[in-house]
Each structure stands twice: as C-alpha cells, then as structure tokens.
N, CA, C and O atoms as a MOPAC input file, in Angstrom:
PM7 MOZYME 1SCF
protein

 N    -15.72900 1    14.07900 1    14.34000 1
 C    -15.65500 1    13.25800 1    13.14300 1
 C    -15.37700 1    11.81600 1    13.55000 1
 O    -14.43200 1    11.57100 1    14.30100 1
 N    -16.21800 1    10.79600 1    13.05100 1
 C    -15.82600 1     9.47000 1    13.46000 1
 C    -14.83500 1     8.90000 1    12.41300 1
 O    -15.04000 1     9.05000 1    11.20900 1
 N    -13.15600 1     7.87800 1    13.17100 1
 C    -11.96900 1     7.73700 1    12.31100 1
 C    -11.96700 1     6.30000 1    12.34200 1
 O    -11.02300 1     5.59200 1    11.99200 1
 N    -13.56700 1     5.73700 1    12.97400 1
 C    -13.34900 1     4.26300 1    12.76900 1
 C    -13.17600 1     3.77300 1    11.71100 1
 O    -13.66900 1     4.45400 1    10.81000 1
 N    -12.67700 1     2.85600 1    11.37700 1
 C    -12.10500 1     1.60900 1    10.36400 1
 C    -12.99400 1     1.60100 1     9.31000 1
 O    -12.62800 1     1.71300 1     8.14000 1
 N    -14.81200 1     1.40100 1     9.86100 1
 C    -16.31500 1     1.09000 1     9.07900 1
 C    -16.28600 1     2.95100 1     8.02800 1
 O    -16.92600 1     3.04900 1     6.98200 1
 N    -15.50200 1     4.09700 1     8.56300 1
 C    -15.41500 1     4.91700 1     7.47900 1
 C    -14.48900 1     5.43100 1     6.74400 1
 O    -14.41900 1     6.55000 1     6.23600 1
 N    -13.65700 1     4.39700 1     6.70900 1
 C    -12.11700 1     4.93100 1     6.06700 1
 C    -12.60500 1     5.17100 1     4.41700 1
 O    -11.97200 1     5.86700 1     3.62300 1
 N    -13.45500 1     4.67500 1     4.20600 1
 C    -13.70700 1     4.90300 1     2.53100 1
 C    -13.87500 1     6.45100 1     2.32300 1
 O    -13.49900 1     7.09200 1     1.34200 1
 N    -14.46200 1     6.88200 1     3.34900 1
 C    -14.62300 1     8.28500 1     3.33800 1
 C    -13.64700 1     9.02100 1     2.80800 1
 O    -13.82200 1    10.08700 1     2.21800 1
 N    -11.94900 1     8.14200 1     3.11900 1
 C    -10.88300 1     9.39800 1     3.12400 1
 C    -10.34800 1     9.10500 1     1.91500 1
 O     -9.28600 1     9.66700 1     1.64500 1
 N    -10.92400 1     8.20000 1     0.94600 1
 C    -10.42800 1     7.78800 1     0.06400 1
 C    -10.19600 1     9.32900 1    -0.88300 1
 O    -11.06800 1    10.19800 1    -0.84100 1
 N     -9.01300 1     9.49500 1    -1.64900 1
 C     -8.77100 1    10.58900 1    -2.86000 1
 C     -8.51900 1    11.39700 1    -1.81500 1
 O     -8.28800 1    12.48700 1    -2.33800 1
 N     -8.40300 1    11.54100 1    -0.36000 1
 C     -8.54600 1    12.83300 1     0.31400 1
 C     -6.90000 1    13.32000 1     0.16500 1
 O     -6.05400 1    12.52300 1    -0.24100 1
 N     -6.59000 1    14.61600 1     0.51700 1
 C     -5.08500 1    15.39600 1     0.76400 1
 C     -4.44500 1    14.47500 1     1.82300 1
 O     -5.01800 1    13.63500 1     2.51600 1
 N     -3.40200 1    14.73900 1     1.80700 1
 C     -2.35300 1    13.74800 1     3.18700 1
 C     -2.84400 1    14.30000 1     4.18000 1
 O     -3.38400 1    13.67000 1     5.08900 1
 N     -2.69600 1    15.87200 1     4.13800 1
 C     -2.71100 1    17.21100 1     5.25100 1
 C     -3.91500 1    16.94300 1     5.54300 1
 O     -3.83100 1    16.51100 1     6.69200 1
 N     -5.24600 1    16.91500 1     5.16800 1
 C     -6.52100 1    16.52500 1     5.56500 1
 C     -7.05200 1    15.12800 1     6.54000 1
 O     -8.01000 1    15.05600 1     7.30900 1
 N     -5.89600 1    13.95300 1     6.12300 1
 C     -6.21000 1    13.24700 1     6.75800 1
 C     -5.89100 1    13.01300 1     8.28800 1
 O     -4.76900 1    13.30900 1     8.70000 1
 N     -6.62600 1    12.61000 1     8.94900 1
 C     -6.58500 1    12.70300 1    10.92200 1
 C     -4.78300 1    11.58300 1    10.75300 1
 O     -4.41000 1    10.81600 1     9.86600 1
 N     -3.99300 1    12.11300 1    12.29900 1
 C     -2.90700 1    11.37600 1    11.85200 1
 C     -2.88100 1    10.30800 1    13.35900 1
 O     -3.35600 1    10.72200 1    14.41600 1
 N     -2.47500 1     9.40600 1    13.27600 1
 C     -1.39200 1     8.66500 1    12.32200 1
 C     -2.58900 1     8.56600 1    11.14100 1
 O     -3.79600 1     8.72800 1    11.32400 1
 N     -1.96900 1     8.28200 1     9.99600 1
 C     -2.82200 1     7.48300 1     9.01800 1
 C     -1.72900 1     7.01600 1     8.00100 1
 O     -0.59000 1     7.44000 1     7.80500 1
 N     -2.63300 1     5.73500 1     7.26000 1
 C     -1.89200 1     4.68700 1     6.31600 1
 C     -1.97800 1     5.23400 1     5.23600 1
 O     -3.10500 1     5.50700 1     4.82400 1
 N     -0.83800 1     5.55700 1     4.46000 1
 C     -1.66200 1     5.96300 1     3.02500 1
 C     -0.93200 1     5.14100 1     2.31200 1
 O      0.18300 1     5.03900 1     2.82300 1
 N     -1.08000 1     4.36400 1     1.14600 1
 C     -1.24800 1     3.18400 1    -0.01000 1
 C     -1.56000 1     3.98600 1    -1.28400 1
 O     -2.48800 1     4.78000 1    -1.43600 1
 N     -0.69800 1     3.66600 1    -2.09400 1
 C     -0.84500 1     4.06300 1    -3.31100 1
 C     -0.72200 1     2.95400 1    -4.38500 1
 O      0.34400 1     2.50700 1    -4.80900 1
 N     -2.26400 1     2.48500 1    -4.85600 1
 C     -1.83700 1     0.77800 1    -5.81500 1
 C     -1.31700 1     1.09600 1    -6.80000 1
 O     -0.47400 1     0.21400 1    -6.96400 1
 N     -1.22000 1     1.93400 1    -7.78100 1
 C     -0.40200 1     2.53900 1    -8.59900 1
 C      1.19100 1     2.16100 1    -8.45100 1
 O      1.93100 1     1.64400 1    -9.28800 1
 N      1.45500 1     2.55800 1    -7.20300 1
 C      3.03300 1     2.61400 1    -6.59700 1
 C      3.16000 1     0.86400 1    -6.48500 1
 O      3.72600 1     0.14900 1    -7.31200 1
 N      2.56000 1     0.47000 1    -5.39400 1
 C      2.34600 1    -1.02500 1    -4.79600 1
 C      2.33700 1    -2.02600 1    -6.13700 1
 O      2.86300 1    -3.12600 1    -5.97100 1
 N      1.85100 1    -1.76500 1    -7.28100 1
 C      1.95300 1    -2.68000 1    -8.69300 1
 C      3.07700 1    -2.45100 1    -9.02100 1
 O      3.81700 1    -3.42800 1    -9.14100 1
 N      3.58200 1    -1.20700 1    -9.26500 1
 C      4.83400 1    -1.14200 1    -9.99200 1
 C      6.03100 1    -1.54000 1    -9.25700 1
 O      6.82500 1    -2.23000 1    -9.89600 1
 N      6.39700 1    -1.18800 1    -7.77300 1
 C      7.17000 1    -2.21900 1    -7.02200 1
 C      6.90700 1    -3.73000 1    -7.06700 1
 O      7.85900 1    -4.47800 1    -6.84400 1
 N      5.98000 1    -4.12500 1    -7.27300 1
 C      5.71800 1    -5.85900 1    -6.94300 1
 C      5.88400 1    -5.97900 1    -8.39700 1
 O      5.91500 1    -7.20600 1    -8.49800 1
 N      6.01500 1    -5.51700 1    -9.60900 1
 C      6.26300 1    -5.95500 1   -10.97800 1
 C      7.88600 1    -5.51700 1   -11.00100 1
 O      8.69500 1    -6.20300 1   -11.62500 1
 N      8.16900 1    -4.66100 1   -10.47700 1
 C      9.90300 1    -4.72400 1   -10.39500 1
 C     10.51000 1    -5.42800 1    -9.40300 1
 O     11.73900 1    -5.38300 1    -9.35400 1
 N      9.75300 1    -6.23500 1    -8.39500 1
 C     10.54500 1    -7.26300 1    -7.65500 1
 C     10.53000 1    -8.28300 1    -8.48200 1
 O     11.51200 1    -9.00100 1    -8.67300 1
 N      9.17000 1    -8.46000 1    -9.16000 1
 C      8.88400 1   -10.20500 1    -9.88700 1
 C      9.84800 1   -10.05500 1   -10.65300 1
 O     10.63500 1   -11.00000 1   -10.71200 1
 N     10.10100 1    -8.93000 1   -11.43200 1
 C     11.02100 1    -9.14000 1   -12.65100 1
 C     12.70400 1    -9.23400 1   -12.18100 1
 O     13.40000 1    -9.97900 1   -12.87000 1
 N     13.27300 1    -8.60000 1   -11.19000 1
 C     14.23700 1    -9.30800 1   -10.51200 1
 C     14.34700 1   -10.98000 1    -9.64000 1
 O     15.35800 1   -11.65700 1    -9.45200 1
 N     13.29000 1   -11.19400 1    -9.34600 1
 C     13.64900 1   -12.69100 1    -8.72700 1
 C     13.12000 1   -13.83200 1   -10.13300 1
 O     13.20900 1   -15.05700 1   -10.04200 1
 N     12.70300 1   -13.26800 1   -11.08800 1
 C     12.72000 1   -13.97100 1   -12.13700 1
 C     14.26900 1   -13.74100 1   -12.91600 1
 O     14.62800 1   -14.67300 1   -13.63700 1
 N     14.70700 1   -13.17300 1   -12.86100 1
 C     16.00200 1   -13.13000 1   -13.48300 1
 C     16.68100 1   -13.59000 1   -12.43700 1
 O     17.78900 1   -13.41400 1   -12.94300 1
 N     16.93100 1   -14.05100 1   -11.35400 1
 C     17.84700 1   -14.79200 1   -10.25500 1
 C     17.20300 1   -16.06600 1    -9.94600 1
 O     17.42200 1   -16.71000 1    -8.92100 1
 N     16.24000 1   -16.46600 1   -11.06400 1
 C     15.68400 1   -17.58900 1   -10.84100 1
 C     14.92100 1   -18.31300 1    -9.93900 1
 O     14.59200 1   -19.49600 1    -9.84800 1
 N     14.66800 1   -17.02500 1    -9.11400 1
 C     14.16600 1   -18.02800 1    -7.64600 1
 C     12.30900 1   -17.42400 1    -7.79700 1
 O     12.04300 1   -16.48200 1    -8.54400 1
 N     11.18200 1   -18.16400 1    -6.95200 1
 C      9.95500 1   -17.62600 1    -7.09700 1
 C      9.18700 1   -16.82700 1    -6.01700 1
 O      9.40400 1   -17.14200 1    -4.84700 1
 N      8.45400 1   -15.98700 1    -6.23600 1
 C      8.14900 1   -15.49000 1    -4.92500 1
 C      6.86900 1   -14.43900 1    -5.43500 1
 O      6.55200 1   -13.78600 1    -6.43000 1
 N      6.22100 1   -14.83000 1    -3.65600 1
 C      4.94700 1   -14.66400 1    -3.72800 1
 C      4.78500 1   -13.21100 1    -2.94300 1
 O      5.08800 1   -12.89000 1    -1.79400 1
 N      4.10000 1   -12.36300 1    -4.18100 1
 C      4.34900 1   -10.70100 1    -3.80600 1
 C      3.13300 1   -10.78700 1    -2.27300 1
 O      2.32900 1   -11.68100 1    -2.00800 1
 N      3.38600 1    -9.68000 1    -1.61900 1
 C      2.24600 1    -9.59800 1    -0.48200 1
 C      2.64600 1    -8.15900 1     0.28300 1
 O      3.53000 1    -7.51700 1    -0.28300 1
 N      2.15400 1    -7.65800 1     1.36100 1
 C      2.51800 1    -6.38400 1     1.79900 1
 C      2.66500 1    -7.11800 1     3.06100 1
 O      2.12200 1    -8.17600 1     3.37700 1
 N      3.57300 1    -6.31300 1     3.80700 1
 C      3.54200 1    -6.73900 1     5.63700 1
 C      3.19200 1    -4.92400 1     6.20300 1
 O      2.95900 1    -3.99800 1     5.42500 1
 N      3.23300 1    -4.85000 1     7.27900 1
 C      2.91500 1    -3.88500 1     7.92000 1
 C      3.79400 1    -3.93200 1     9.14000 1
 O      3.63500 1    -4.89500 1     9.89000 1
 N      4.74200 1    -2.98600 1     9.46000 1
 C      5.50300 1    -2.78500 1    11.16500 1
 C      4.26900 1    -2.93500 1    11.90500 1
 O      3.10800 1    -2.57800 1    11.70600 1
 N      5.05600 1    -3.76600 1    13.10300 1
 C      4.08100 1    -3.66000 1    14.30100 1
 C      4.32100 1    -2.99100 1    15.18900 1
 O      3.53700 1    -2.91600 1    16.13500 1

C-alpha cells in the first residue's frame, strides 16, 4: 500500500485501527470548538490572538 503524503486523502473517514501508524488524526469539528473556546477566553482577558495549530517536532 503506498502511505505517501500525494494519498492521504485516501484515509480520509477511515477507522484509527485501519490507519498505517504513526498517523495524524485531526478532527475540525474538535479543532473549531477549541479555537472558539480559546477566542472566547482571551476576549474576556482582553488580550488578542491569532488561533493556528503547531505540531511537536
């Protein structure tokens, strides 16, 4: 099975258990609702900030 990068769309909707490991899994569902409960805390402490994801290296 090829796990290059050019077919990750492939694994899209797939099971965790199905996918080859290591693998990244992202949920935008999850990722909106954390970055709308950070905005809404640093808006109430007044300060501004620009949502983004980092990744461990």
């Amino acid at each position: 099975m090829d796990y290059s990068l050019q077919n990750h769309r492939s694994f899209i909707g797939s099971k965790a258990s199905d996918l080859p490991s290591p693998a990244l899994i992202l949920s935008l569902p999850v990722i909106k609702k954390n970055i709308e409960r950070l905005h809404q805390d640093v808006e109430k402490a007044g300060v501004t900030l620009r949502p983004h994801v980092k990744t461990l290296k």
